[in-house]
N, C-alpha and C positions, 0 to 999 in steps of 0.2 A: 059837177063838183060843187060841194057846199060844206055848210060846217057840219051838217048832220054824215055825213062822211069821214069828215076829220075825226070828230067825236064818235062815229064808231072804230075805225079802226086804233084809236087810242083806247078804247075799251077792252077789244078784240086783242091788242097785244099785253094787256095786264091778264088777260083772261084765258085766251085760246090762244099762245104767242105763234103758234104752225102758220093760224089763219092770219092772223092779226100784219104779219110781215107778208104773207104771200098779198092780200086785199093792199097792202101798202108799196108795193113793187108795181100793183096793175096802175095803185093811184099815180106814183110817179112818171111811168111810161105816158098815164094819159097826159098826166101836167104838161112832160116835155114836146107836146103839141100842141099844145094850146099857144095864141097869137105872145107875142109882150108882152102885153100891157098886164093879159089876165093871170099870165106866171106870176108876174111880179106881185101882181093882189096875195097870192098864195102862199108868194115866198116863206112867209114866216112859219104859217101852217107846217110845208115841207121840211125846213127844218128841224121844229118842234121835233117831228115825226120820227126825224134823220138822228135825233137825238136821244130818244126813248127806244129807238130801235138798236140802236148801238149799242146801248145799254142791257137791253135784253139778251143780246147775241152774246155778250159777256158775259151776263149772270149764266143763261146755259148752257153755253160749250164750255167754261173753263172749270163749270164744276165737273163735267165730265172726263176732264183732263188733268193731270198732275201737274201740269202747265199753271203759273198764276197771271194773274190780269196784266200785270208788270212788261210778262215777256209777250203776251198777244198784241201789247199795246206798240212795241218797240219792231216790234215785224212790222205789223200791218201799215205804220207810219215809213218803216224803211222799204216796204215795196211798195210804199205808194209812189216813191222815188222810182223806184224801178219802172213801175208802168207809167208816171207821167213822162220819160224820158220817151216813149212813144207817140206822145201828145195826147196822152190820154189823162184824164183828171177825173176816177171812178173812187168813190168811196171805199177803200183796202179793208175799213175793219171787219163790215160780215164776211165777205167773203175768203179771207183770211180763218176767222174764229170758225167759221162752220167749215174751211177745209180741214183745220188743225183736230175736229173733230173726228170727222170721216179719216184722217192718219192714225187719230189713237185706236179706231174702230178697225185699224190694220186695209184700209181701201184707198192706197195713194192713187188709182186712176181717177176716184168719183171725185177724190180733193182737186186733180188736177183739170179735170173736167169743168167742173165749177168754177175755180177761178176763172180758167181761160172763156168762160160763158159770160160770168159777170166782168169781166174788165175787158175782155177784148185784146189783150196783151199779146204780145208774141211769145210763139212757144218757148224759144228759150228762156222767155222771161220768166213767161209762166212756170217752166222747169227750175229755175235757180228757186222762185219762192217755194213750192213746194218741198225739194229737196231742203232748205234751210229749215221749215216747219218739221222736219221729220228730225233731222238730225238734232235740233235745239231740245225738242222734244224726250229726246234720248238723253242727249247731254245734262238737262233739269236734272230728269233722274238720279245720274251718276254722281249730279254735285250735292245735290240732297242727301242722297245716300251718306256721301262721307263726311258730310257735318253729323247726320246723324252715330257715325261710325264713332265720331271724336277725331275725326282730323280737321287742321289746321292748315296744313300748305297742301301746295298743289304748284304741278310739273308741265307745260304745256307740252307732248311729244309728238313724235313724224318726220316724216321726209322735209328734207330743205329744199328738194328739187322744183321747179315751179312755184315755188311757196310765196307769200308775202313779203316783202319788206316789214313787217309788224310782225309776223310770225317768226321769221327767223330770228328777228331782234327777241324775241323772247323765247325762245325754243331752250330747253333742257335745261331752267331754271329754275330751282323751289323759290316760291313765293308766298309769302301768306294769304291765305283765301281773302281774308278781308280787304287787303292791296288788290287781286285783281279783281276782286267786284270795283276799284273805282277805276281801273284801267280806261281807256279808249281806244277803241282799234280804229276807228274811222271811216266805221260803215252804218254807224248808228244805233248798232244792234250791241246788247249786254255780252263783255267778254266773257262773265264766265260761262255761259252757255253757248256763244256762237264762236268763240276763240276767236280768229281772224275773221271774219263776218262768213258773208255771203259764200257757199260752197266751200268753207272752211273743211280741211280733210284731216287737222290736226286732233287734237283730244286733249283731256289732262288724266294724267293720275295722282294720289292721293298719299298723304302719311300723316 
């Protein structure tokens, strides 16, 4: 490992991003064998890396998706919660952005595949991010849609059965769209697209 390494694959991700990130996943693997002392020489390198790659994985999966940076940002940071509750502490945003990809592409297995390869999470974990990607993703949609439409309020509806404490509290209420974009439900994630967060079964409709 050297700078002329570093300096290619910063290249390689301005230029060929396929190569650029794959050459940048073998770099990290090797790094996290290498003794202390010599990580630490690197650290910054890594980083740098960790941060132009992040970056990358934004610019092209979110154009790919109806999805904006806002809501890949507010997942990836809320299941990073989910998988360090495992003791794990894996970087959620690519692998997040390129599942949320592989979902608009209609292949919820390779999304889910993927995640559980880069994080190492447990299935169910893996299963609640996934299904939240798919469902927020839907949800963008339908709320774009009816701004586009000319509405204004919006109704969060569903069963109360099992439901949230947050959900019920706000269940079969018009509200103006603009109030619940500043709601909190208290899972991190944006109410108007996740409603109750995680595995949220609820929905809104529109007037």
């Amino acid at each position: 490992m050297n700078d002329n390494t570093v300096n290619k694959i910063k290249r390689l991700l301005l230029t060929k991003p396929d190569k650029g990130l794959s050459l940048f996943r073998d770099f990290v693997q090797e790094w996290k064998e290498l003794p202390a002392r010599e990580k630490k020489l690197l650290r910054h390198d890594i980083d740098e890396l960790q941060k132009l790659s992040n970056e990358l994985f934004l610019n092209m999966y979110s154009v790919k998706t109806k999805i904006n940076h806002e809501v890949i940002d507010y997942i990836a940071e809320g299941s990073k919660n989910i998988i360090t509750s495992d003791g794990l502490k894996p970087d959620a945003m690519q692998p997040i952005a390129r599942a949320l990809r592989f979902i608009v592409d209609g292949d919820t297995e390779r999304a889910f595949k993927d995640i559980k390869r880069a994080t190492g999470a447990a299935t169910h974990r893996v299963e609640t991010i996934v299904n939240t990607l798919r469902v927020n993703n839907l949800r963008f949609d339908n709320w774009e849609n009816a701004l586009s439409n000319g509405a204004t309020e919006a109704k969060l509806v569903g069963a109360k059965y099992n439901a949230r404490p947050w959900c019920i509290s706000n269940l079969n209420i018009w509200l103006p769209m603009s109030e619940i974009e500043l709601l909190d439900n208290g899972q991190g994630l944006p109410v108007k697209y996740s409603c109750g967060g995680y595995n949220c079964k609820h929905k809104y409709i529109f007037r």
